[in-house]
C-alpha positions in Angstrom: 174.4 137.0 84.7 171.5 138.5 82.4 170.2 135.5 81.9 170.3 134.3 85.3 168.1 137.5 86.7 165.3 136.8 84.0 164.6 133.4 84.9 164.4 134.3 89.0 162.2 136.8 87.7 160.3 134.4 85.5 160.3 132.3 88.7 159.0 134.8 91.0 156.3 136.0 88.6 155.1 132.3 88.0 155.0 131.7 91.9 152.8 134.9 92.2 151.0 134.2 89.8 150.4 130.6 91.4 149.8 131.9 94.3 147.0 135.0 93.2 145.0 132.0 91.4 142.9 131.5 94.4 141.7 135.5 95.0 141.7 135.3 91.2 139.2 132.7 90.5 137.5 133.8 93.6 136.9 137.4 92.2 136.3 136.6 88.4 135.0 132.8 88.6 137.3 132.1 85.9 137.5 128.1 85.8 134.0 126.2 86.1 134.9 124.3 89.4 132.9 120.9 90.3 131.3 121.3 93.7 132.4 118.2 96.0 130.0 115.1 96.2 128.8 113.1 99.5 127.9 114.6 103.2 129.6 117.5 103.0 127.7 120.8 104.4 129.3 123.8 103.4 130.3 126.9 105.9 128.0 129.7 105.5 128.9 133.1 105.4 127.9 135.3 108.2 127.6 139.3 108.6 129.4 141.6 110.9 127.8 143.0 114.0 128.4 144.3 117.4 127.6 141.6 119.2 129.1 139.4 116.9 132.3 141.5 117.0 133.0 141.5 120.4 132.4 138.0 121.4 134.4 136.8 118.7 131.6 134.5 117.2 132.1 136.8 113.8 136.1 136.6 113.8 135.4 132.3 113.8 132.3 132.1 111.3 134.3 134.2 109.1 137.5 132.2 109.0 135.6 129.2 108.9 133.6 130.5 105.7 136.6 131.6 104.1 138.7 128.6 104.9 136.0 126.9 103.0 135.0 129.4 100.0 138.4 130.6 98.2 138.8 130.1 94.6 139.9 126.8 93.5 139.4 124.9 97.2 137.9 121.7 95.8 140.4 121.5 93.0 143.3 121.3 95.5 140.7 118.8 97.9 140.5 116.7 94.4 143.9 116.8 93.7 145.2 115.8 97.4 142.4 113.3 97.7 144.3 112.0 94.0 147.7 111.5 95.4 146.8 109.7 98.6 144.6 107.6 95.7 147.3 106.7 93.6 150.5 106.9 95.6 149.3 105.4 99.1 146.6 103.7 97.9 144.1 105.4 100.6 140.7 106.7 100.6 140.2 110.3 102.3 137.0 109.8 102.5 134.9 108.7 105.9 134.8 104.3 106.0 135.7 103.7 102.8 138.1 101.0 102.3 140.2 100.4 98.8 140.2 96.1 97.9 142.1 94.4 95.5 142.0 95.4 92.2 140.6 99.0 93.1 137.1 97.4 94.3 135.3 100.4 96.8 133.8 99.4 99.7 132.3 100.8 103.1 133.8 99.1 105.8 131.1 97.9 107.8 130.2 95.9 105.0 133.3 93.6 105.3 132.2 94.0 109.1 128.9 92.2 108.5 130.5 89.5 106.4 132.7 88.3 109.1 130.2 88.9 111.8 132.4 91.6 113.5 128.8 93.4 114.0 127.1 90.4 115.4 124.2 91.4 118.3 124.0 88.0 119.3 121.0 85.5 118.9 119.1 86.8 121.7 118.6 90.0 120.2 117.8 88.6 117.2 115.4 86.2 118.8 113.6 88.6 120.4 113.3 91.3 117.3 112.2 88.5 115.2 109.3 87.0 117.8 108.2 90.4 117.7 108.2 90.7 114.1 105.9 87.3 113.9 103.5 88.6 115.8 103.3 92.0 114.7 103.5 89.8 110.8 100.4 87.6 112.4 98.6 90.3 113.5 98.6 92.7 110.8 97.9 89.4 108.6 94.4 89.6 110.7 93.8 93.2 109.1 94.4 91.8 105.8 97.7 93.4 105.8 101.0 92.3 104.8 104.4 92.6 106.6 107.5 91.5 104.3 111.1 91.4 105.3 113.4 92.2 102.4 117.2 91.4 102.7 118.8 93.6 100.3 122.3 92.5 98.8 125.6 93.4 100.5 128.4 94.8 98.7 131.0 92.3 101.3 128.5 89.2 100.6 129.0 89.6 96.9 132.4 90.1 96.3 134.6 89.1 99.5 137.3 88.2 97.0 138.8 91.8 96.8 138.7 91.8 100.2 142.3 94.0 101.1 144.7 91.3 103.2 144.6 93.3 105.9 140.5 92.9 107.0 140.2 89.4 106.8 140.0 87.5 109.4 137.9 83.9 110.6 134.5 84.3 109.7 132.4 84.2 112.6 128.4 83.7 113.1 126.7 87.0 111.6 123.4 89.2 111.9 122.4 87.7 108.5 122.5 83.8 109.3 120.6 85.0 112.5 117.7 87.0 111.4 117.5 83.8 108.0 117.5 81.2 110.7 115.0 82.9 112.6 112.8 83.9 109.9 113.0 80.6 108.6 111.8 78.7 112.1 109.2 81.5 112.7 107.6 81.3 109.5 108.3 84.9 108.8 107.1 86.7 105.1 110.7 87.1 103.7 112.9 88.0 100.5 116.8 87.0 100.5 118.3 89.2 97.8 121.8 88.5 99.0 121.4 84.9 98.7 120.1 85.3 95.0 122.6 88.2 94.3 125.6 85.8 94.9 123.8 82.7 93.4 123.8 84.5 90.2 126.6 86.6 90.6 128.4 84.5 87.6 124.5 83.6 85.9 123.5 87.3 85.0 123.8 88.5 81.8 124.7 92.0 83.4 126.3 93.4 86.6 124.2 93.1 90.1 126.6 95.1 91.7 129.0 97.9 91.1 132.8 98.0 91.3 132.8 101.4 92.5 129.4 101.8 94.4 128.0 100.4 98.0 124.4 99.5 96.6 123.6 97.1 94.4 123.4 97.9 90.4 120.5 100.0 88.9 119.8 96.8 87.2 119.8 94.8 90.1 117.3 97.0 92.2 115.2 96.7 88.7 115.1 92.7 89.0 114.5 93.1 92.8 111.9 95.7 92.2 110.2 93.0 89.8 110.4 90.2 92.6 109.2 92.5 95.4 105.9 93.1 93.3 105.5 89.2 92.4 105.9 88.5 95.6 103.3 90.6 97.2 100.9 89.4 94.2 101.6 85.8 95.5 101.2 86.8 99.3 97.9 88.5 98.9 96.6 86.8 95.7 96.5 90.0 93.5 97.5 91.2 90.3 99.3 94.2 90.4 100.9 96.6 87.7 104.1 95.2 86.7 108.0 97.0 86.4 109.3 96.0 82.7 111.8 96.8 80.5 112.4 95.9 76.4 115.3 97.8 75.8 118.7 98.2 78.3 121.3 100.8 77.8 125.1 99.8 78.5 127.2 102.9 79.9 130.0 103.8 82.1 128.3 103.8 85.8 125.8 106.2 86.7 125.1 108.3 89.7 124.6 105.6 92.6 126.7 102.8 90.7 129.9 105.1 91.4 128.7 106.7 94.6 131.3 105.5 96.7 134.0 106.9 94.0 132.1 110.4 93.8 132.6 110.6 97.7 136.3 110.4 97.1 136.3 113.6 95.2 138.9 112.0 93.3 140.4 114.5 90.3 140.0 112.0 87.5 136.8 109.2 87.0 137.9 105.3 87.5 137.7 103.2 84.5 135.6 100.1 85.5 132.9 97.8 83.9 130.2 99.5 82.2 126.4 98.7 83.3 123.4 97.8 82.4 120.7 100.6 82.7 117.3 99.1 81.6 114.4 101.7 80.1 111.8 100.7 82.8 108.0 100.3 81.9 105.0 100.8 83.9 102.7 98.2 83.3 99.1 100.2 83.3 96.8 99.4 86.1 93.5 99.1 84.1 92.0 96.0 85.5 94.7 95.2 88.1 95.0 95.6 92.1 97.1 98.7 93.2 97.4 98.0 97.3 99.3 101.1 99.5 102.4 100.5 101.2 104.9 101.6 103.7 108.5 100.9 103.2 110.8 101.3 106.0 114.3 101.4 104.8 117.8 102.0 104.8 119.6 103.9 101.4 119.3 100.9 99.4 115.1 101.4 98.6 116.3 105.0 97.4 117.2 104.0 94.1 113.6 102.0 93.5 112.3 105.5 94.6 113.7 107.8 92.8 112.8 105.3 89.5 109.0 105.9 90.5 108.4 102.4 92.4 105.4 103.6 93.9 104.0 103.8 90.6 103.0 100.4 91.3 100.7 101.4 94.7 97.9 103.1 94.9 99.8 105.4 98.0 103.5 104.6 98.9 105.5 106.3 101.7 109.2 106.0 102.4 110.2 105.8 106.0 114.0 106.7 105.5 115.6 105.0 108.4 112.5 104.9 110.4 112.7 108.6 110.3 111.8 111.2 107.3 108.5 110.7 105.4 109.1 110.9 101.7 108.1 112.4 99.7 106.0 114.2 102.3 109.9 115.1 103.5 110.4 117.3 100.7 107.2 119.8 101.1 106.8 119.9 104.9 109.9 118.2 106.8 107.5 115.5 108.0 109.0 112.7 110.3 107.9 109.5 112.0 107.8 110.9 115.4 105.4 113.4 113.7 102.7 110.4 112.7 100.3 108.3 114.3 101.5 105.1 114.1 98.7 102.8 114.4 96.7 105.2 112.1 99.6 104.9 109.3 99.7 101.0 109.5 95.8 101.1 109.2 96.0 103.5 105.7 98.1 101.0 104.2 97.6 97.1 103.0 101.6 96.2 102.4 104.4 96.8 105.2 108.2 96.4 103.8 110.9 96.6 106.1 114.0 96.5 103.6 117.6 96.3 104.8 121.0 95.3 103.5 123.3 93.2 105.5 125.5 95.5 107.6 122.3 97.2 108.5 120.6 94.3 110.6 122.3 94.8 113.8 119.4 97.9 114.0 116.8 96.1 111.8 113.6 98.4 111.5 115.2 101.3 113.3 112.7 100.9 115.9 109.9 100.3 114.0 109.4 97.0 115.6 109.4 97.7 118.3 107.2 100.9 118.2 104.6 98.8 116.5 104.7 95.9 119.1 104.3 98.0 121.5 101.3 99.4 119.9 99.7 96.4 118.7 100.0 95.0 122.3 98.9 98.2 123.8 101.1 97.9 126.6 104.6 98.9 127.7 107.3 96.3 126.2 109.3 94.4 129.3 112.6 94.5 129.3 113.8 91.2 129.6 117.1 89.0 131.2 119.1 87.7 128.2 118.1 84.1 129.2 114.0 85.1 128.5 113.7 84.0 124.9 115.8 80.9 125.7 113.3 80.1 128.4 110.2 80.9 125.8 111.6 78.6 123.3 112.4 75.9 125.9 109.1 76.1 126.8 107.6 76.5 123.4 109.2 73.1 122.9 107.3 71.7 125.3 104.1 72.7 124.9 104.5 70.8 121.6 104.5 67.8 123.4 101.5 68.6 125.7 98.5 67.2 123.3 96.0 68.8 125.6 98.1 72.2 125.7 98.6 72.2 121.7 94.8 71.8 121.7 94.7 75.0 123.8 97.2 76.8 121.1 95.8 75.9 118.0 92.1 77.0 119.4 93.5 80.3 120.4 94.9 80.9 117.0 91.7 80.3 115.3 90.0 82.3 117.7 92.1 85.7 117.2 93.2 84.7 113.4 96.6 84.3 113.6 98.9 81.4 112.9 99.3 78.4 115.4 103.2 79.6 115.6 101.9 83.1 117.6 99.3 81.6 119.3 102.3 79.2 120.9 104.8 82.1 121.7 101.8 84.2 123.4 101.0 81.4 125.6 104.9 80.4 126.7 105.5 84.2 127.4 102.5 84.6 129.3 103.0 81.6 131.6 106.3 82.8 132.0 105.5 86.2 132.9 103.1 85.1 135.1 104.8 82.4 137.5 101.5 82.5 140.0 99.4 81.3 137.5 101.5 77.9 137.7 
């Protein structure tokens, strides 16, 4: 009976004890407690006042602050996210999606491989005809415009695809926009061809079981090719990227960014990487060109490695939207710059993109800078138009005396015979009098 008594008391002091842990480690800050990783924006705290009192707005800040900011919160986040990990084999984090063998991916990844995302070839047709002539026209200025497919985590390893998300592959953004930029004649860079051609070639990883970009050392080997192929494009030599020596390690900051927005309670065991101890080639005697590059989160890595090292100026246009690093002093933004004046300050345009990106290719860049290169409103078009300008295009090509037409108007405003073409069938179309 003795005995009995002690242990309920044993029990009730434990549970108390359990349950004080919180306003413990809240008070003291006893246990050094990891602060969660991906989007998360935490609840401020707010003070008390009248008005804030009587409308209530103080009561809900409050409780939302403190729902947020007890002691030990993102240990008991960790260890919940844990259990639907290892038990259900779900990810409580936002698009995330658990393959085979534990492989991490974002969903809209698997999305672009199967073409779930597809925008359809008129859309494409008509983003990419614009980004020939904006590429002919800046090519006038002695600029460079350079389309950069970045890898896909769904291109590259579709094999630990879950059961449930597959499905019959059907025509995609990627075969589009490759097509197109193929006919078109269009300054290009297919990383998630060369990614997957050499996914069983390369000496080290090209992409991460446990990330959504490609490896550090594969953004170093498409860092290298970007700068090769500018030096080919404008007949240059430019400071090189290098690297003697490469470090193997358990994965690093972006190669396990999809696992740190888990806020899992232990670290995945996976392949180790290859992390390569980059080299700046100095730029004593060697061309050092400015550039834009308008991106999606895949160009952040080449960034924060000091990429531009290799311009004389660099700006990244995150998204099409924040300035960096301008970003970082003043909150700059695109909507803030003068667009034709920023294209004019720099000799290299890079609009880089992975796959499940493309359905929004340039973020409206391309469009913006059409409409200011053509310094006139862009029509908005029937979904038959660029079927029409192609039919026609066609056609012209058969017309000796019309081709003769073409080919003088291209040498006349500097731009290739393909442009010249595509002006002329959109401007008969649009202008049916003429006929």
């Amino acid at each position: 009976m003795k005995s009995g008594f002690n242990i309920k008391h044993i029990l009730f002091l434990l549970m108390l004890g359990l349950l004080s842990l919180p306003l413990i480690q809240n008070t003291f800050n006893i246990i050094k407690v990891e602060p969660l990783k991906g989007a998360i924006t935490p609840a401020a705290d707010t003070a008390i006042t009248v008005d804030g009192w009587f409308s209530g707005d103080y009561q809900s800040q409050k409780e939302t602050y403190l729902n947020e900011a007890f002691g030990l919160r993102n240990i008991f986040i960790r260890f919940n996210n844990e259990i639907a990990f290892k038990f259900y084999n779900k990810a409580l984090a936002n698009n995330v999606v658990i393959g085979k063998q534990n492989y991490l991916y974002e969903e809209d990844y698997i999305k672009a491989y199967y073409g779930r995302d597809f925008i359809g070839m008129d859309s494409i047709s008509k983003r990419m005809h614009k980004l020939k002539f904006l590429q002919d026209t800046l090519a006038k200025l002695n600029k460079t415009l350079i389309f950069v497919i970045a890898a896909g985590k769904g291109t590259f390893y579709p094999e630990y695809f879950p059961d449930n998300l597959k499905s019959e592959k059907g025509p995609t953004n990627y075969e589009g926009y490759v097509k197109l930029a193929n006919e078109l004649n269009i300054n290009y860079i297919d990383f998630d061809k060369y990614f997957v051609e050499n996914k069983n070639k390369s000496k080290y990883l090209l992409y991460p079981k446990y990330g959504i970009h490609w490896s550090y050392y594969g953004e170093c080997l498409a860092a290298d090719s970007i700068v090769k192929y500018i030096e080919k494009k404008r007949n240059i030599r430019m400071p090189h990227v290098s690297w003697n020596d490469i470090e193997i390690d358990k994965p690093r900051e972006r190669d396990a960014d999809i696992e740190d927005g888990m806020n899992l309670l232990f670290n995945l065991r996976g392949p180790e990487l290859a992390y390569p101890k980059l080299i700046f080639e100095s730029d004593s005697g060697k061309a050092k060109v400015s550039s834009i590059v308008i991106s999606d989160s895949f160009y952040w890595g080449m960034f924060n490695f000091g990429f531009s090292n290799v311009f004389s100026s660099s700006q990244f246009w995150y998204y099409n939207s924040q300035v960096y690093p301008d970003f970082y002093q003043n909150g700059l933004t695109t909507d803030q710059v003068n667009l034709r004046e920023q294209i004019n300050k720099h000799d290299v345009i890079i609009i880089l993109c992975t796959d499940a990106k493309l359905g929004n290719l340039g973020w409206g860049f391309i469009e913006k800078a059409y409409k200011v290169f053509t310094e006139k409103e862009v029509v908005q078009h029937d979904a038959d138009y660029y079927t029409r300008v192609k039919a026609l295009e066609d056609y012209i090509r058969t017309d000796t005396k019309w081709m003769a037409i073409v080919e003088k108007g291209a040498k006349d405003r500097g731009i290739s015979v393909d442009s010249s073409l595509t002006l002329n069938a959109t401007w008969y179309i649009d202008h049916p009098s003429a006929k």
